[in-house]
Every structure is written in C-alpha cells, then in structure tokens.
C-alpha atoms as a printed R data frame, in Angstrom:
    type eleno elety resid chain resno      x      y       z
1   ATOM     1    CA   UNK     A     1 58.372 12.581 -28.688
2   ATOM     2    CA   UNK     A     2 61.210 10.132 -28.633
3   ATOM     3    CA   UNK     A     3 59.994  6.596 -27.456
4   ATOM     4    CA   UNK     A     4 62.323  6.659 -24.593
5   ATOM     5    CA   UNK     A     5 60.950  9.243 -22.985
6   ATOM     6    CA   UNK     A     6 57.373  6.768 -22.363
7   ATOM     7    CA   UNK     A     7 59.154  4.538 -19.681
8   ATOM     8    CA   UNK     A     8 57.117  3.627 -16.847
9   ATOM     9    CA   UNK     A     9 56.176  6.604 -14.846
10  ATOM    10    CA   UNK     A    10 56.350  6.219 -11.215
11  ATOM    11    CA   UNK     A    11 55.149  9.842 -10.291
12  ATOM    12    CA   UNK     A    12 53.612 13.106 -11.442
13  ATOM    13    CA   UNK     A    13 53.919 16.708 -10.412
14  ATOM    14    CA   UNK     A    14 51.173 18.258  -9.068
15  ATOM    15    CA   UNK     A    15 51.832 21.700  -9.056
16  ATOM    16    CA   UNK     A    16 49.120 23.164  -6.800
17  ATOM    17    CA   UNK     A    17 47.497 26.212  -6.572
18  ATOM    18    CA   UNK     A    18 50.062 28.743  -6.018
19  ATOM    19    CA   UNK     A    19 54.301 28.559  -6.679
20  ATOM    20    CA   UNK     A    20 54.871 31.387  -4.155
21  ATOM    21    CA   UNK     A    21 56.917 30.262  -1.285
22  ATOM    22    CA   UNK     A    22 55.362 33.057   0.908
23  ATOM    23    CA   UNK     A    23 51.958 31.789  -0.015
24  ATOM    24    CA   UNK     A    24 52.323 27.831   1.164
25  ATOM    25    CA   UNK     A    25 51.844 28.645   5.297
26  ATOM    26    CA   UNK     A    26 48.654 31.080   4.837
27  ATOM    27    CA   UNK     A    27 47.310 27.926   2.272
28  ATOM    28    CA   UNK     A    28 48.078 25.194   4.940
29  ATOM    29    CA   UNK     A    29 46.565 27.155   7.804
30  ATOM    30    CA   UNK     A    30 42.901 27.518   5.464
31  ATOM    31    CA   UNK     A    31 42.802 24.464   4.001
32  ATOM    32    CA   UNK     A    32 43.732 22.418   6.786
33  ATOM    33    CA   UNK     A    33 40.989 24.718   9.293
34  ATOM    34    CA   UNK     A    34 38.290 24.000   6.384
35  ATOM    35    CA   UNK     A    35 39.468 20.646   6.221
36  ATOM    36    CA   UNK     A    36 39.084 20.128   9.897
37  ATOM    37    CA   UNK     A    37 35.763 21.523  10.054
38  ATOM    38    CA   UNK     A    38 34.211 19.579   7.222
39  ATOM    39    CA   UNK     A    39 35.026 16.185   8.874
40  ATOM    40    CA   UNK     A    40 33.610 17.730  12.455
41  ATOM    41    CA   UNK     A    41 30.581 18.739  11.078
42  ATOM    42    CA   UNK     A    42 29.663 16.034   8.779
43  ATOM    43    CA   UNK     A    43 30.484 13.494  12.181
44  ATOM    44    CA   UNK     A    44 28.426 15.588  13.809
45  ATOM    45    CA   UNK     A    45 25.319 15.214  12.144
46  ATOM    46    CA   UNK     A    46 26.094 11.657  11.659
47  ATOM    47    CA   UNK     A    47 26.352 11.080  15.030
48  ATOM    48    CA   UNK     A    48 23.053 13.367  16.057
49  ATOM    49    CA   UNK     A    49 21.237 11.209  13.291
50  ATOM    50    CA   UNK     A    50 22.099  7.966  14.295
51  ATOM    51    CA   UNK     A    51 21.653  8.980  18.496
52  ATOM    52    CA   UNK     A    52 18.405 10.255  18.249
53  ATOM    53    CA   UNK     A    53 15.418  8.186  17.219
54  ATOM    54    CA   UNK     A    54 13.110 11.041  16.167
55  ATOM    55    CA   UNK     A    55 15.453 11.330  12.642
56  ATOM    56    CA   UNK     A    56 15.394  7.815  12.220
57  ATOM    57    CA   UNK     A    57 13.427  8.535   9.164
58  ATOM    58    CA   UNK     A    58 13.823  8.279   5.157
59  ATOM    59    CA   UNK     A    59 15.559 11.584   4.873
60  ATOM    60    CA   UNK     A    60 17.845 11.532   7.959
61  ATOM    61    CA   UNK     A    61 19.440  8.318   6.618
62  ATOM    62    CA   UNK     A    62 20.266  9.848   3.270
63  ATOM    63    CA   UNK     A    63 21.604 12.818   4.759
64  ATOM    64    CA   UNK     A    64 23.795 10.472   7.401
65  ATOM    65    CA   UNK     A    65 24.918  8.713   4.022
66  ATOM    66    CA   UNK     A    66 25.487 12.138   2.196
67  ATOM    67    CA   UNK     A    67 27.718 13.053   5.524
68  ATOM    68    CA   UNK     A    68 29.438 10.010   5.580
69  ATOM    69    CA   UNK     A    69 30.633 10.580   1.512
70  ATOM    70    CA   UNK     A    70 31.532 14.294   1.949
71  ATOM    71    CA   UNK     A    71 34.082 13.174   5.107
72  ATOM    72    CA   UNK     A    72 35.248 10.604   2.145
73  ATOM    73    CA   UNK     A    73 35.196 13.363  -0.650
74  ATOM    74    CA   UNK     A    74 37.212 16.083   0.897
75  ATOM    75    CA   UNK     A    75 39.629 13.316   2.545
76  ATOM    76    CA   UNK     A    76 40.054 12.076  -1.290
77  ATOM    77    CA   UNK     A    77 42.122 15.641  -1.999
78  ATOM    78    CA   UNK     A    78 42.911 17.733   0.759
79  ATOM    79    CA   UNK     A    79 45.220 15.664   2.924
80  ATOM    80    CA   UNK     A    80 47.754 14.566   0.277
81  ATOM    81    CA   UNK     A    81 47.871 18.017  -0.773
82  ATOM    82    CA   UNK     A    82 48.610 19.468   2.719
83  ATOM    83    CA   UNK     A    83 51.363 16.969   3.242
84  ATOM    84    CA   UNK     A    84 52.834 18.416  -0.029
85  ATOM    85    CA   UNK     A    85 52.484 21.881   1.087
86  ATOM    86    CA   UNK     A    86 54.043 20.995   4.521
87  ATOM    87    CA   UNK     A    87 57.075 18.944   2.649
88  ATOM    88    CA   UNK     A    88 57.181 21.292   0.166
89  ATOM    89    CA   UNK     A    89 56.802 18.560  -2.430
90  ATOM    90    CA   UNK     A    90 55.059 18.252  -5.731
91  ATOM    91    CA   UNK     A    91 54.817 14.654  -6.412
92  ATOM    92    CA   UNK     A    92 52.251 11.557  -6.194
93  ATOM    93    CA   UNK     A    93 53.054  8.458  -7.224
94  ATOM    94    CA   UNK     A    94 51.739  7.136 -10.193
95  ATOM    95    CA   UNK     A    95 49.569  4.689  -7.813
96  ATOM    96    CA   UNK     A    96 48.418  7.132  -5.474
97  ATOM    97    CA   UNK     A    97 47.300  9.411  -8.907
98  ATOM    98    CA   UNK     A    98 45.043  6.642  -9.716
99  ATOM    99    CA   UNK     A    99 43.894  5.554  -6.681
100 ATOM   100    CA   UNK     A   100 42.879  9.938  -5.997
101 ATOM   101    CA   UNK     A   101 40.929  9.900  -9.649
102 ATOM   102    CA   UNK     A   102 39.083  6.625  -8.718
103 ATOM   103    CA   UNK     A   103 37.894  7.871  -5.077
104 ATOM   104    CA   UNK     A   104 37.091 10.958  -6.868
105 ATOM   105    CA   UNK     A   105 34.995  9.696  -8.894
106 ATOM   106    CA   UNK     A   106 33.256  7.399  -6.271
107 ATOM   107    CA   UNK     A   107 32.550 10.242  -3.956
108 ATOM   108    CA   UNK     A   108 31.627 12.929  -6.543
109 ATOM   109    CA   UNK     A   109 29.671 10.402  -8.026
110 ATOM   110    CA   UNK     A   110 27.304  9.099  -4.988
111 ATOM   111    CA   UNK     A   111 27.562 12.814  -3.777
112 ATOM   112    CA   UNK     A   112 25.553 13.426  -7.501
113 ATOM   113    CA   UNK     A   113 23.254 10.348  -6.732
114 ATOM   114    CA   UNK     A   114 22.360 11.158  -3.139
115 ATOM   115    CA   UNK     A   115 21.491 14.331  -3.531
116 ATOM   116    CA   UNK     A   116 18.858 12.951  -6.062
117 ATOM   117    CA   UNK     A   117 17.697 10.300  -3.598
118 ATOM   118    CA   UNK     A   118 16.890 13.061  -1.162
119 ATOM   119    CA   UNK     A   119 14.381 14.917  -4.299
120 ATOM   120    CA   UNK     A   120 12.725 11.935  -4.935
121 ATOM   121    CA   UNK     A   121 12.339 11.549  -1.027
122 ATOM   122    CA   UNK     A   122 10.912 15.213  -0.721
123 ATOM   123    CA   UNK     A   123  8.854 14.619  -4.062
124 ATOM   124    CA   UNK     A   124  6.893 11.356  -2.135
125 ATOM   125    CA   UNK     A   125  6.371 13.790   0.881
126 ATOM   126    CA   UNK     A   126  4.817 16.435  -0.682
127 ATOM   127    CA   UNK     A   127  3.098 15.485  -3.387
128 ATOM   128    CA   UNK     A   128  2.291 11.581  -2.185
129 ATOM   129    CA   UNK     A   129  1.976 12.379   1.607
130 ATOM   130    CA   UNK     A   130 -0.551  9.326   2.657
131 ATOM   131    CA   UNK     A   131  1.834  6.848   0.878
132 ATOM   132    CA   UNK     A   132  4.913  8.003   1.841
133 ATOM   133    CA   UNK     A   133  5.794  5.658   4.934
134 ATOM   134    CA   UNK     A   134  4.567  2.721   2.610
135 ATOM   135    CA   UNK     A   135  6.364  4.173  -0.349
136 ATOM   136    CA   UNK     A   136  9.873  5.264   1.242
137 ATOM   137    CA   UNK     A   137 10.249  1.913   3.727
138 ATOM   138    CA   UNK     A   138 13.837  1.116   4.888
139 ATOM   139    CA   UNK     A   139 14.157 -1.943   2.051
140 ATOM   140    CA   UNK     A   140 13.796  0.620  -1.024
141 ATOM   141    CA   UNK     A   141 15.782  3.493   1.118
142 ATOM   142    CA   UNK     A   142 18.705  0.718   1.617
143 ATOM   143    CA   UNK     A   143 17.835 -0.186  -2.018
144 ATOM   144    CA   UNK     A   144 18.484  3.412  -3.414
145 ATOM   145    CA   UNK     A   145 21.610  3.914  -1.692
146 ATOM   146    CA   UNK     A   146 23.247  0.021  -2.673
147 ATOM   147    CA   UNK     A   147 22.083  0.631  -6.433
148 ATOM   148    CA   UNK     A   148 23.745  3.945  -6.057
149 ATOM   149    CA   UNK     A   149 27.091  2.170  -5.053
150 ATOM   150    CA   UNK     A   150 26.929 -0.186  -7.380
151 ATOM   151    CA   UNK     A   151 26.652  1.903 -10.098
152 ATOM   152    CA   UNK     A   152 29.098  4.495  -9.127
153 ATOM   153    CA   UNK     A   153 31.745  1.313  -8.208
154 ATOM   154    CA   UNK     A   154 30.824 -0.339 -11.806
155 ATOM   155    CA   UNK     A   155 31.680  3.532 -13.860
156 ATOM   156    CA   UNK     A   156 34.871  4.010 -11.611
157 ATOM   157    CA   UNK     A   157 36.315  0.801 -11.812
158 ATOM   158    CA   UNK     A   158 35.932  0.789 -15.692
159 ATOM   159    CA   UNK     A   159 37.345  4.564 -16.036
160 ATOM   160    CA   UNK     A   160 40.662  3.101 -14.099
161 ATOM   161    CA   UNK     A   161 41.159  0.249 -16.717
162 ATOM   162    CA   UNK     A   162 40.613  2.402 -19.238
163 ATOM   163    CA   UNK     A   163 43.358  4.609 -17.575
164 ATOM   164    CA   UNK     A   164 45.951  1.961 -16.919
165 ATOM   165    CA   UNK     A   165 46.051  1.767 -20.606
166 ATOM   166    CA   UNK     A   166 47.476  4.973 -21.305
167 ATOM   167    CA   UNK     A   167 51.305  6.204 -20.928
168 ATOM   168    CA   UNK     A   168 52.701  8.880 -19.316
169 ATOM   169    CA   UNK     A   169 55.966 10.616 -20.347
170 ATOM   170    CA   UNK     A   170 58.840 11.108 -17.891
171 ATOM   171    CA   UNK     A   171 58.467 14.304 -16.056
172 ATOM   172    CA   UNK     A   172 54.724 14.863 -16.242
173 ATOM   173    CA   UNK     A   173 53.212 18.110 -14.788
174 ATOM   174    CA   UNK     A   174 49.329 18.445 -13.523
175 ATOM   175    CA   UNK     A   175 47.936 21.684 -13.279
176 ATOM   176    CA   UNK     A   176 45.991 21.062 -10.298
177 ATOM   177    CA   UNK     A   177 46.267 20.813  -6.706
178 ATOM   178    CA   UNK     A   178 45.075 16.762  -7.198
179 ATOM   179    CA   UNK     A   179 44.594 14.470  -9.839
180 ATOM   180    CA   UNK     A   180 41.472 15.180 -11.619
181 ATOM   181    CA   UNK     A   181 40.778 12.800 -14.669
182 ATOM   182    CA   UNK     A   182 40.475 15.482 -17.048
183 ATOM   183    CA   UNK     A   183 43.494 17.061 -16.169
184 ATOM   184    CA   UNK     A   184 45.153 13.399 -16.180
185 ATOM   185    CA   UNK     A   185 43.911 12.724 -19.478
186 ATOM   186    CA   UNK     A   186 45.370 15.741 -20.790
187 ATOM   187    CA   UNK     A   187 49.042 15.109 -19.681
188 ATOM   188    CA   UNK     A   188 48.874 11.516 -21.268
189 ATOM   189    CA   UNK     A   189 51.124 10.885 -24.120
190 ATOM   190    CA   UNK     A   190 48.790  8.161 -25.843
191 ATOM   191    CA   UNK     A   191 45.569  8.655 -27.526
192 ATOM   192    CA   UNK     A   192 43.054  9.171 -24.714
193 ATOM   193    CA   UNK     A   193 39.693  9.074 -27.669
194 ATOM   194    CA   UNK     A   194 38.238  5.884 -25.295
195 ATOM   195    CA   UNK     A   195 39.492  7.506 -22.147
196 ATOM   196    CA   UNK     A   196 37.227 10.645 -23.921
197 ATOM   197    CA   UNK     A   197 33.861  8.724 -24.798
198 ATOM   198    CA   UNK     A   198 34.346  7.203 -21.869
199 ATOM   199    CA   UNK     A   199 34.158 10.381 -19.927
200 ATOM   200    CA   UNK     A   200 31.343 11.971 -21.674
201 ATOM   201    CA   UNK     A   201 28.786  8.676 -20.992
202 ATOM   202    CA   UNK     A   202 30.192  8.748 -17.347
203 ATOM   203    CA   UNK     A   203 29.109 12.565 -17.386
204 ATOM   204    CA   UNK     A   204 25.751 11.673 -18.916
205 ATOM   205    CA   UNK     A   205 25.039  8.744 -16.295
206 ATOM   206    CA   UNK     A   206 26.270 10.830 -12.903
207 ATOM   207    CA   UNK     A   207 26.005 14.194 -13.487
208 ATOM   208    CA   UNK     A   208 23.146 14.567 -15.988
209 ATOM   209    CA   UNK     A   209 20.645 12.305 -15.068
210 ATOM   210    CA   UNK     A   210 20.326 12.899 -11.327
211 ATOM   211    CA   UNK     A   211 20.212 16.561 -12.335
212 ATOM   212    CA   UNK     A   212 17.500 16.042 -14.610
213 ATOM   213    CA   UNK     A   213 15.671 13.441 -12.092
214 ATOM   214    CA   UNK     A   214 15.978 16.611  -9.459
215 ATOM   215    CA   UNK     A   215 14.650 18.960 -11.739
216 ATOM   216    CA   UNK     A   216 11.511 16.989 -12.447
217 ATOM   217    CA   UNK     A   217 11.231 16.079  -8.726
218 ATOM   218    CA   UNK     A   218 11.602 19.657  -7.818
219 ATOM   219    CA   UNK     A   219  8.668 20.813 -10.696
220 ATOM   220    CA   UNK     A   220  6.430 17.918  -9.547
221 ATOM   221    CA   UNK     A   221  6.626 19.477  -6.071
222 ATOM   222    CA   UNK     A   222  6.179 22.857  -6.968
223 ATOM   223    CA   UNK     A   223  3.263 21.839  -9.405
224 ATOM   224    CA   UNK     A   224  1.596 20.618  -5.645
225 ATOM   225    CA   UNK     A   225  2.591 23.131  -3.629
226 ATOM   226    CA   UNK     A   226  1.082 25.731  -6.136
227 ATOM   227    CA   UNK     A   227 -2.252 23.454  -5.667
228 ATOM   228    CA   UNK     A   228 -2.232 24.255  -1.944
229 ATOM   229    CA   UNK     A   229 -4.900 26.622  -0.847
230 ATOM   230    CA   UNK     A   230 -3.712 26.948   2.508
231 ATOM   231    CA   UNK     A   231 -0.522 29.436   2.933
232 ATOM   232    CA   UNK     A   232  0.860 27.936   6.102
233 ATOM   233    CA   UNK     A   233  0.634 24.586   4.152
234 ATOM   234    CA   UNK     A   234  2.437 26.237   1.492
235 ATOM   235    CA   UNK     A   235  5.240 27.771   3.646
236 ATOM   236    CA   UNK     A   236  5.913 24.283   5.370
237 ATOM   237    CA   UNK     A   237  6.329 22.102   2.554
238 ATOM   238    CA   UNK     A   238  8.586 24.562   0.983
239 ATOM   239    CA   UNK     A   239 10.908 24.763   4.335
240 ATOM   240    CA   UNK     A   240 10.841 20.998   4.118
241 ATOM   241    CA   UNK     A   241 13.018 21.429   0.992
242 ATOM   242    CA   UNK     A   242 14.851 24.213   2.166
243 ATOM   243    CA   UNK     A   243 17.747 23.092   2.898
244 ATOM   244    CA   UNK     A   244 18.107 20.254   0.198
245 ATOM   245    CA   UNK     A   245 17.027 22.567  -2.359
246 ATOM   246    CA   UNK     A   246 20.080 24.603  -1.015
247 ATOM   247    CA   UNK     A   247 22.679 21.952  -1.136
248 ATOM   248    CA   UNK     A   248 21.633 21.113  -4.719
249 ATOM   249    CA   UNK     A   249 22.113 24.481  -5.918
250 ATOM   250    CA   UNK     A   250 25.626 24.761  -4.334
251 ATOM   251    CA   UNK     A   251 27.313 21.689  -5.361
252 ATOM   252    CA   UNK     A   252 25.782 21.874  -9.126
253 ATOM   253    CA   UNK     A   253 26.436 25.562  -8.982
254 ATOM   254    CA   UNK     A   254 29.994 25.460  -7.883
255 ATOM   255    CA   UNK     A   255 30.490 22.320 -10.121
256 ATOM   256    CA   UNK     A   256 29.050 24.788 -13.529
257 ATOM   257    CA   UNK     A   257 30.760 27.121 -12.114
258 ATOM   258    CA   UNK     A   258 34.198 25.286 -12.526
259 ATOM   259    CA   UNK     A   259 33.071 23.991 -16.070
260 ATOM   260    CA   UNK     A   260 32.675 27.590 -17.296
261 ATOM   261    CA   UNK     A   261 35.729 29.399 -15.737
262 ATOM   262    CA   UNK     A   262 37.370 26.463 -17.396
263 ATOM   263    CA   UNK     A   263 35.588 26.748 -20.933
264 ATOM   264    CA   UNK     A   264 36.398 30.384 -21.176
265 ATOM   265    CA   UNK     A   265 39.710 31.461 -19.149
266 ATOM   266    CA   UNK     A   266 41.801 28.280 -19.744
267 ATOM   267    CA   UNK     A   267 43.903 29.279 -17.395
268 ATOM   268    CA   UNK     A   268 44.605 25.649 -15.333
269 ATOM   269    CA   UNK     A   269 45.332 27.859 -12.125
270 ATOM   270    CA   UNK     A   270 42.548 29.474 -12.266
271 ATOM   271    CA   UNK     A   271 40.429 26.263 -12.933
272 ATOM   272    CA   UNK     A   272 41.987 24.611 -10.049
273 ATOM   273    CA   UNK     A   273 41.337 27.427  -7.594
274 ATOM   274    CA   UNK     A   274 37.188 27.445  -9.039
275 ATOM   275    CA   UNK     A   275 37.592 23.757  -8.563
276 ATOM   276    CA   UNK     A   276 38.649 24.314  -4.252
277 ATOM   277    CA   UNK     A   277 34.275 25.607  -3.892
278 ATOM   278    CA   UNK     A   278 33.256 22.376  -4.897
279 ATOM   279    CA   UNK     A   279 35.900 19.716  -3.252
280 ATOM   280    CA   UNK     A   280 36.263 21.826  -0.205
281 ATOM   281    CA   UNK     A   281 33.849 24.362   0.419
282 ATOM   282    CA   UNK     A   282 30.143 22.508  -0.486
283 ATOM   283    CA   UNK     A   283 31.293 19.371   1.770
284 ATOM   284    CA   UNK     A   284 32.375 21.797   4.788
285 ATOM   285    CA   UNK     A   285 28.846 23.650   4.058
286 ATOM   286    CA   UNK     A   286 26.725 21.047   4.146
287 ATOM   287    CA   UNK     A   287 26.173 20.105   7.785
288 ATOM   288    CA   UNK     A   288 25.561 24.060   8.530
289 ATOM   289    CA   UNK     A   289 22.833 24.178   5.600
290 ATOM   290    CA   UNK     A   290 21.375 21.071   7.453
291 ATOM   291    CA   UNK     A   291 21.465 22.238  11.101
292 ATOM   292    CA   UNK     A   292 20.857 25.851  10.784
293 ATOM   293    CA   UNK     A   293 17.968 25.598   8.600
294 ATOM   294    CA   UNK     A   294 16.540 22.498  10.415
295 ATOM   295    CA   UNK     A   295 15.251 22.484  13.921
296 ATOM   296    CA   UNK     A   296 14.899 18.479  14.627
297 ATOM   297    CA   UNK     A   297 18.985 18.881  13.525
298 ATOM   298    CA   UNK     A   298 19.653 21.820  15.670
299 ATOM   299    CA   UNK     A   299 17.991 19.800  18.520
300 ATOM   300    CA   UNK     A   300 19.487 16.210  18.222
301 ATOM   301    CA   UNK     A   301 22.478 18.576  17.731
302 ATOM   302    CA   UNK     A   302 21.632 20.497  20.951
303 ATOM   303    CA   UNK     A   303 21.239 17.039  22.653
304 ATOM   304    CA   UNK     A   304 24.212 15.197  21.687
305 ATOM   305    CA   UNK     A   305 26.762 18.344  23.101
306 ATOM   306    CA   UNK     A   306 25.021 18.297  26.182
C-alpha cells in the first residue's frame, strides 16, 4: 500500500448492520424502543434500591452498581449509531472511534467484574451465613467495586496507547455497527502483534478470571446446598441465586455466542448482528430478571410508582 495513502485519518466508516435503505426506519424504531427501555429500567431499580432501606444490603448495592454500568454500556453504542441511522451517515471520527473502544471496554469490563462480585456475595450467604454481615461490610463491598475500577481503568487506558500507535489508511471501513477493538485492529494498516498480546492478557484478566471465580463460587454453593437436609432450605437458597445465576448465563452466553458465530461464519454482518444480544439486549434484560424474579424488587418497585 503506497505510503501516502497512511495520512492521518480523521474518520472511519461504520457500516452498520444492514445497507438497505428500506431497512434504516424499522432499525431506528427497535433500537431506539430497546434503547429507551434499558436506561428506564436500569434507573428504575437504581432508584427503588437507593429509596428503600430494606435493600440497603451487600447485594442491592452491587446490583445498583451493575444498573448504573449497563445505562453506561448500552449508551457507549447505541446512540451514535441511531444518529447515523437518522442522518443516514456512516462515519465517526477517528476520536470518537477511540473514545467508543475505551468505554467499551470499561463497561464490558466492570459488567464482567460485577457480576463476579455478586457470586462471591451469594457464595458468603449460603455457604458462610453466620459471617456474612461481618464478612460482606460496606468497607470491603466499596472495596470490591473501587479495585474493580481500577483495574478495568488501568487495562483500558493501556489498550488506547497501544492503539494510538497504529495507522489507519484513508478510507477505512468497519464491519460493525460501532467500533469494537477487534474489528479496529483488523482495519489497521500497521502491525497490530502488541495490539494482539495485548488483547489476549486483557481477555484472560476480564473475561476469564471472573468466569472462573463464578464457576467456583457457584460449585462451592451447590456443594452446600446439596448438604442441606431440609428441602424448603434447599429451594430458598437456590431462589436467592436465581436471578444472578440468570444474568450470568445471559451475558456469558450471548458473549460465546458472538465468539462462535464469529469463529465459524466469518461473515462480519452476521457477527455484528450476534454482537446486538449482548450490547443491547442483556443490559435491557437485566432489571426484568431482577424485579420479576425478586419480590423485595417488585415491592420497592411497587413503592416507588405509587
């Protein structure tokens, strides 16, 4: 490629999930109702969380903070690509491209770390129940979370010096409907082998590990509840993890679910489309999971509208 062509970019091309011109209204309309009732929801239960003083408790203040980054997550994406759809535009500035792949990452990332928070918090219930209000007091919960940030800050902050590095060639076209860094990486006319090590320990510190800390959470508290002769004791400490327990499965199965339709159709459309479950869909989920499967929810819910 001639050196010319590696001038300073100023934009990219996004080019979204579908070309058809008949398609764009029907794809506003969705996104921007899904998109609309994610940020309701999520304000919702922050709001019945932090108004009623029976869920100021361990739990209830990881699942405000899990609210609070799935407003940020789905803001991250959704709204720069509805303002494209309704300009009928394709571009992002080379700024606003980095600035979308570092929230990304922040939001994904504490989305990853919260949710294994909330299995360590339901693994000190269940299986440490007399110690848990010594165990789980507000200094470590505040703890958890700050570490959390600081981690996820410290990996994203890297991943965009690593990325201001690289060059771009005139022109550049992203297969997605945002910038995701391994579709940025892709496009990048320099060699990206840092950008790719980089990614891979990233993976292994955000994704990996709080799955495997969930996993051994969630087999330490089936190991206890399996020790339970009563039934009824047996039944509630499993609907105590109900609902977590279904959040975890959604966003790590939607996020598998992208990394295999990716592995074996590499088709980018397709891959983008997969990718919609776990930007948009899990975050507009999650406060429905949490209030129709939770009664204290439902109730400070209940409260709060009336």
């Amino acid at each position: 490629m001639e050196a010319g062509n590696h001038t300073e970019v100023s934009e990219f091309l996004l080019l979204g999930l579908s070309e058809d011109p008949e398609l764009q209204p029907l794809l506003f309309g969705v996104f921007l109702s899904m998109y609309l009732v994610t940020v309701l929801g999520n304000l919702l239960i922050i709001l019945a969380i932090s108004s009623d003083s029976h869920l100021h408790t361990p739990m209830y203040f990881f699942l405000s903070n899990l609210s609070f980054v799935d407003i940020c997550f789905i803001s991250t994406t959704t709204p720069k690509m509805l303002v494209n759809i309704q300009e009928q535009s394709t571009d992002i500035s080379y700024v606003g491209c980095l600035t979308q792949v570092c929230f990304f990452t922040i939001f994904a990332g504490m989305d990853n770390c919260l949710l294994t928070v909330m299995a360590y918090d339901r693994f000190v219930a269940i299986c440490h129940p007399l110690h848990y209000v010594v165990i789980m007091n507000p200094r470590l919960c505040g703890l958890l979370v700050l570490t959390s940030w600081f981690i996820i800050l410290s990996v994203s902050l890297t991943d965009i010096l690593l990325m201001m590095r690289l060059t771009f060639c005139l022109g550049t076209e992203i297969p997605h409907f945002f910038c995701e860094l391994v579709q940025v990486l892709k496009v990048a006319c320099s060699d990206t082998l840092i950008n790719n090590i980089f990614l891979y320990v990233a993976t292994a510190l955000l994704c990996v590990f709080p799955l495997t800390g969930i996993i051994f959470s969630y087999s330490q508290i089936v190991s206890s509840i399996m020790r339970m002769s009563s039934t009824g004791g047996k039944y509630k400490a499993f609907s105590t993890c109900g609902s977590h327990l279904s959040a975890v499965t959604l966003f790590y199965g939607t996020g598998l679910g992208v990394y295999f339709s990716s592995a074996v159709t590499h088709s980018s459309q397709r891959s983008s489309i997969a990718s919609v479950m776990y930007t948009v869909v899990t975050p507009m989920l999650n406060p429905f999971i949490y209030s129709l499967r939770n009664k204290d929810v439902k109730g400070a819910l209940e409260r709060l509208l009336t």
